[in-house]
C-alpha positions as CSV (number, residue, x, y, z in Angstrom):
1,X,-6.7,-33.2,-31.9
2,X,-7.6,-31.3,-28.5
3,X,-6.9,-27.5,-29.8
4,X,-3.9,-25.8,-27.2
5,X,-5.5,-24.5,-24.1
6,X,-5.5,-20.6,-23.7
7,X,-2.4,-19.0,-22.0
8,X,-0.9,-15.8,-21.6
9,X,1.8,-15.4,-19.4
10,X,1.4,-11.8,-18.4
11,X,-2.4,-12.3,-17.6
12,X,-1.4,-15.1,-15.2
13,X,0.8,-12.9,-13.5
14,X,-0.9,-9.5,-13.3
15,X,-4.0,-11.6,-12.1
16,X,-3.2,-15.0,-10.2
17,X,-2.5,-13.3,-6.7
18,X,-6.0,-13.1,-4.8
19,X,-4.2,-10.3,-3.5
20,X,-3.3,-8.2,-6.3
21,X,-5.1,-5.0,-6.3
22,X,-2.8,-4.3,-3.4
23,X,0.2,-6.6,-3.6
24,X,3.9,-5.0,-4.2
25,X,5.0,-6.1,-7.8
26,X,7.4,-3.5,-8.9
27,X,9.0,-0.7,-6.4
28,X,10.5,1.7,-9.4
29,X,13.3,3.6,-7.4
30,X,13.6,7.3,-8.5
31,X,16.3,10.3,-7.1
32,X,13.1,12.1,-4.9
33,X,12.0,8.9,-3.9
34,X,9.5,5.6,-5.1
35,X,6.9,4.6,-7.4
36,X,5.5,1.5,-6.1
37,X,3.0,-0.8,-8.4
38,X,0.7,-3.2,-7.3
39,X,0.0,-6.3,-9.4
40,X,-3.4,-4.9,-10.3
41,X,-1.9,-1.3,-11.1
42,X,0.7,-2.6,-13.6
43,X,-2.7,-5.0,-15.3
44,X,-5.0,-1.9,-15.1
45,X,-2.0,0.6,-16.8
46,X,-1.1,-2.2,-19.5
47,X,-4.6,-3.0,-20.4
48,X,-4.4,0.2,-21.6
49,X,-1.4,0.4,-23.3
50,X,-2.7,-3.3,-25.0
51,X,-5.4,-1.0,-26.3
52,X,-3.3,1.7,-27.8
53,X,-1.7,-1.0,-29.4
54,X,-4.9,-2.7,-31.2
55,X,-5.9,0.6,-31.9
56,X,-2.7,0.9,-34.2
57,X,-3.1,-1.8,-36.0
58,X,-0.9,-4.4,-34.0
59,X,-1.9,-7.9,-34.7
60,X,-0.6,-11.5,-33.1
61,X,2.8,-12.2,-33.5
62,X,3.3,-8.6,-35.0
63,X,7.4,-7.8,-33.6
64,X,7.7,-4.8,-31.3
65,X,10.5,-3.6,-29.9
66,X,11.6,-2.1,-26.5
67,X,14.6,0.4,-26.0
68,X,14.6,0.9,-22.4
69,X,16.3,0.9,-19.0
70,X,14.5,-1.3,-15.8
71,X,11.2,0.6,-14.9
72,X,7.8,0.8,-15.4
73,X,7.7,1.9,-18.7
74,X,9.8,-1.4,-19.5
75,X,7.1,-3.7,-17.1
76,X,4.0,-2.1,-18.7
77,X,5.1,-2.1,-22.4
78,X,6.3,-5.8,-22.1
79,X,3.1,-7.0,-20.2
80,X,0.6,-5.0,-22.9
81,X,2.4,-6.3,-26.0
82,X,2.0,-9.7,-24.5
83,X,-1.3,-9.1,-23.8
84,X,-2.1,-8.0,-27.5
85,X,-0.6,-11.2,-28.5
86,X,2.2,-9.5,-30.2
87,X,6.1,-10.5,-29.5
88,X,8.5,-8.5,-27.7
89,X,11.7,-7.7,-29.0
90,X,14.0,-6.4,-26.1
91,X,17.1,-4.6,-26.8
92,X,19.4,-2.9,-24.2
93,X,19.4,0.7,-23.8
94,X,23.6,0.2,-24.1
95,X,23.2,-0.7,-27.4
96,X,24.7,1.4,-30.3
97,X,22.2,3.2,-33.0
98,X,23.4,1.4,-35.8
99,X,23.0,-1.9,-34.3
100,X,19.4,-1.1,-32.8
101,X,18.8,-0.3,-36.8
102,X,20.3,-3.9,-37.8
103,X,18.1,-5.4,-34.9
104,X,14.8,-3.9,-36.1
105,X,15.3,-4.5,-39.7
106,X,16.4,-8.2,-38.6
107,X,13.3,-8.3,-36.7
108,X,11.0,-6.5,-38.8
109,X,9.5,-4.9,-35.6
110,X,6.6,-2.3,-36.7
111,X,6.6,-0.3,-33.3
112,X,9.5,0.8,-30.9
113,X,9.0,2.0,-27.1
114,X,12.2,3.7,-26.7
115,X,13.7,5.8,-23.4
116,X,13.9,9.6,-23.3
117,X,17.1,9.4,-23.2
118,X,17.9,8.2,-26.6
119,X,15.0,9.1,-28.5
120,X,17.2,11.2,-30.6
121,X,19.0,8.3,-31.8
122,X,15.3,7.4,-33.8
123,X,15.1,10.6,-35.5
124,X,14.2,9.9,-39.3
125,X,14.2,5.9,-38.5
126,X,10.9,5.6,-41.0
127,X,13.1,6.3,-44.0
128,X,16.2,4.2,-42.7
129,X,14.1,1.3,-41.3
130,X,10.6,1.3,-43.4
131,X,8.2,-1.4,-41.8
132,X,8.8,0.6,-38.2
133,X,5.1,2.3,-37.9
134,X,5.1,3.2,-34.5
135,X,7.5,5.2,-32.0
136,X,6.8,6.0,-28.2
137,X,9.1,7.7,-26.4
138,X,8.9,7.2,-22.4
139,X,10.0,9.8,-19.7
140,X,9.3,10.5,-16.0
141,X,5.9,12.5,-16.4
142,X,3.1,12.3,-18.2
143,X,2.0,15.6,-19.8
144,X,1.8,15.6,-24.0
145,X,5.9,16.3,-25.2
146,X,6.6,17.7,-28.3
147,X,9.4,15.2,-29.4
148,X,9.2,16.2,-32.7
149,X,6.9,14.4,-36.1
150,X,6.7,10.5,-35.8
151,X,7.1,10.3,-32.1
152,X,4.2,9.9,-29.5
153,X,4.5,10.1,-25.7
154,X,4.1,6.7,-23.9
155,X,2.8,7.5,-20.4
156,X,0.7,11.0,-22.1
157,X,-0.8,7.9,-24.4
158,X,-1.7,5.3,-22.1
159,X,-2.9,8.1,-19.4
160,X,-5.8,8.6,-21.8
161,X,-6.5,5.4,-23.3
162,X,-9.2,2.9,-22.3
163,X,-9.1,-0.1,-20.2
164,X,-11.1,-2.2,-21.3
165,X,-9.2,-4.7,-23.2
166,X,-9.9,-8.6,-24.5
167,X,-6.0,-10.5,-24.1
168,X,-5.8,-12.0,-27.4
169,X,-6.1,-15.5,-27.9
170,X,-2.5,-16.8,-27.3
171,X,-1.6,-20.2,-25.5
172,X,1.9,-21.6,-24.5
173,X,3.0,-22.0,-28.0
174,X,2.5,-18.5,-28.6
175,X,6.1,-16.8,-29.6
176,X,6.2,-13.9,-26.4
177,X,9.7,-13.1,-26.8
178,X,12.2,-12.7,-29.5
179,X,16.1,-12.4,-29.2
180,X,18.5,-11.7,-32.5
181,X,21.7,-12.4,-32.3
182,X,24.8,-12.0,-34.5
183,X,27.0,-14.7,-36.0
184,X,29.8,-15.4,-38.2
185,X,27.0,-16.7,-40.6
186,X,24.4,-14.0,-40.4
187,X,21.7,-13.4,-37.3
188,X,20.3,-16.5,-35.2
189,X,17.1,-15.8,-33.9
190,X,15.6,-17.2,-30.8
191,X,11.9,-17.4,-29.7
192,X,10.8,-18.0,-26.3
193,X,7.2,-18.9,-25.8
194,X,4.5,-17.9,-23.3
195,X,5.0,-21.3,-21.8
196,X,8.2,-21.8,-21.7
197,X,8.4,-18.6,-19.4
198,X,5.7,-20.6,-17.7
199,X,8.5,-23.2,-17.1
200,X,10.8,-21.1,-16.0
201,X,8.7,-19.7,-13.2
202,X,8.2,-23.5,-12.0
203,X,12.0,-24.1,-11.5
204,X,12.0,-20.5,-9.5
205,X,9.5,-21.9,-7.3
206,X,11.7,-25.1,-6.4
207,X,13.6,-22.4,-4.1
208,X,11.0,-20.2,-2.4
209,X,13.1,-17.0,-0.8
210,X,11.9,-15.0,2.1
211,X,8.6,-13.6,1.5
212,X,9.0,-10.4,2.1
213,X,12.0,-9.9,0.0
214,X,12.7,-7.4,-2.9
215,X,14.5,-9.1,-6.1
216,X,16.9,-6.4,-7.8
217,X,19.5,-7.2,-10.3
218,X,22.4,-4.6,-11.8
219,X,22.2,-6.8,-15.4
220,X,20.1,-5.3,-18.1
221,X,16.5,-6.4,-17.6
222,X,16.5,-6.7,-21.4
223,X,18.6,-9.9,-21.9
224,X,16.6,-13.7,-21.9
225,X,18.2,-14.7,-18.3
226,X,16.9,-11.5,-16.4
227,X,13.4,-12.1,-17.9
228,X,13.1,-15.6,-17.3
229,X,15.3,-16.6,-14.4
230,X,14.1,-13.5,-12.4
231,X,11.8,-11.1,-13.1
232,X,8.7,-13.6,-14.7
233,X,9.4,-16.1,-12.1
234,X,9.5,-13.5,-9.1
235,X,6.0,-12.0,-10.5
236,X,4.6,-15.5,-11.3
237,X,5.2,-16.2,-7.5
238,X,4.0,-13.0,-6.1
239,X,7.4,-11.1,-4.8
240,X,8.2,-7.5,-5.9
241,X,11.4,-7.0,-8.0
242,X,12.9,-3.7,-7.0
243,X,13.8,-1.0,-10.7
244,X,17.3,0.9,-9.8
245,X,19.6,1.7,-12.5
246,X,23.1,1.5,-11.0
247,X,24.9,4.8,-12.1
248,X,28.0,5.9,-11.0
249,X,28.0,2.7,-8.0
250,X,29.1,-0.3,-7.2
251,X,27.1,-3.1,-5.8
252,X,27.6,-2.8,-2.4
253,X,26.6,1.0,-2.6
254,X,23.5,0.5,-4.3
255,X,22.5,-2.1,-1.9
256,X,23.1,1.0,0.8
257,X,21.0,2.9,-1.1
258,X,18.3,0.6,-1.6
259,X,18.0,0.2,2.5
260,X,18.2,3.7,2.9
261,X,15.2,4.3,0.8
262,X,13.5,2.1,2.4
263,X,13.7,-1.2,0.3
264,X,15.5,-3.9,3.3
265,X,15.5,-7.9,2.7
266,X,16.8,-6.9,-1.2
267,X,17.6,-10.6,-3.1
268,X,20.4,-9.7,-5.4
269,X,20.1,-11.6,-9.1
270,X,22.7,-12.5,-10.7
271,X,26.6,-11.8,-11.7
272,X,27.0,-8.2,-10.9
């Protein structure tokens, strides 16, 4: 039997654009303004995150687990963890503490990557949740943060880390993300493959948009549709998606917003 060919879903898209040392992938929208990412900056900043990760012991199909709002923190931990191999378990940032504890103990995830904003909620989690090896807590700069023993600081990390990473040897089989969810009968669990995001960006392509637009959704970036009905498929065909958490707005405002700072021919995704 012909063994699977190799294939890794975030190494096709960081690196199929001829273009991508200076093509737009991610245009992270902050208060003072934007952080813009290229396709070759969000490969060269999870390479090194994928590093950190091998470094700590992470092996294939190890679970991790993400706790974090749209961003770049959520595009680079999600790209490096796929990188290493491993499978991404994405939970919203709206989800309560004692269910993120259910979902990780479901999971058996042995790393989290969770927002500033709740890292509080993960205080003592070792002893509650004992297979959990590994948290990094992500906020807006980069200098070492004392968040307190067990934590580690995501960007202070990856700042520091080196490059020069080998993407493991997955192929379209390979488990890239994993979705628990609750039933009457216990938790169903749901894997979706490297290739089957592969698919997924084929069906986007069907309906090419205007090139120059800017895809941008109000859903959480952590359920299965957003990831593989938007943001894989905008990536795989080389558009940037646009990160804005709507607070305190409604659509229409946001989409104000957006143009105002700069970000015009915006393709909303989705129900909003």
């Amino acid at each position: 039997m012909k063994p699977p060919e190799p294939f890794n879903i975030a190494e096709t898209i960081c690196r199929r654009h001829q273009d991508a040392v200076y093509r737009i992938a991610l245009q992270d929208v902050k208060f003072a303004g934007i952080n813009t990412y290229t396709f070759g900056g969000l490969d060269y900043l999870s390479d090194k995150f994928a590093t950190i990760l091998y470094q700590c012991g992470i092996k294939q199909n190890d679970v991790i687990a993400t706790v974090l709002p749209q961003g770049a923190a959520f595009v680079v931990a999600h790209l490096a963890i796929l990188k290493a191999g491993a499978t991404v378990l994405p939970i919203s940032i709206k989800t309560a503490q004692t269910e993120i504890e259910n979902l990780l103990t479901v999971s058996g995830a042995k790393m989290v990557v969770v927002d500033e904003t709740i890292y509080p909620y993960f205080n003592g989690l070792a002893k509650r949740v004992v297979q959990v090896e590994q948290i990094f807590v992500a906020c807006d700069y980069t200098s070492r943060n004392d968040f307190g023993e067990g934590f580690r600081s995501f960007w202070y990390e990856v700042n520091f880390a080196d490059a020069d990473f080998t993407i493991a040897p997955t192929d379209k089989t390979t488990p890239a993300y994993l979705f628990c969810q609750r039933e009457n009968d216990g938790w169903q669990k749901h894997l979706l493959s490297h290739g089957e995001l592969a698919e997924s960006c084929a069906n986007f392509s069907q309906n090419p948009a205007d090139p120059k637009a800017v895809f941008w959704t109000a859903n959480d970036w952590s359920s299965k549709r957003v990831l593989s009905e938007m943001l894989y498929p905008a990536w795989y065909e080389g558009y940037a998606v646009a990160a804005y958490e709507m607070i305190g707005k409604n659509v229409e405002e946001s989409l104000s917003y957006l143009d105002e700072m700069g970000l015009a021919s915006v393709a909303v995704y989705g129900e909003t």
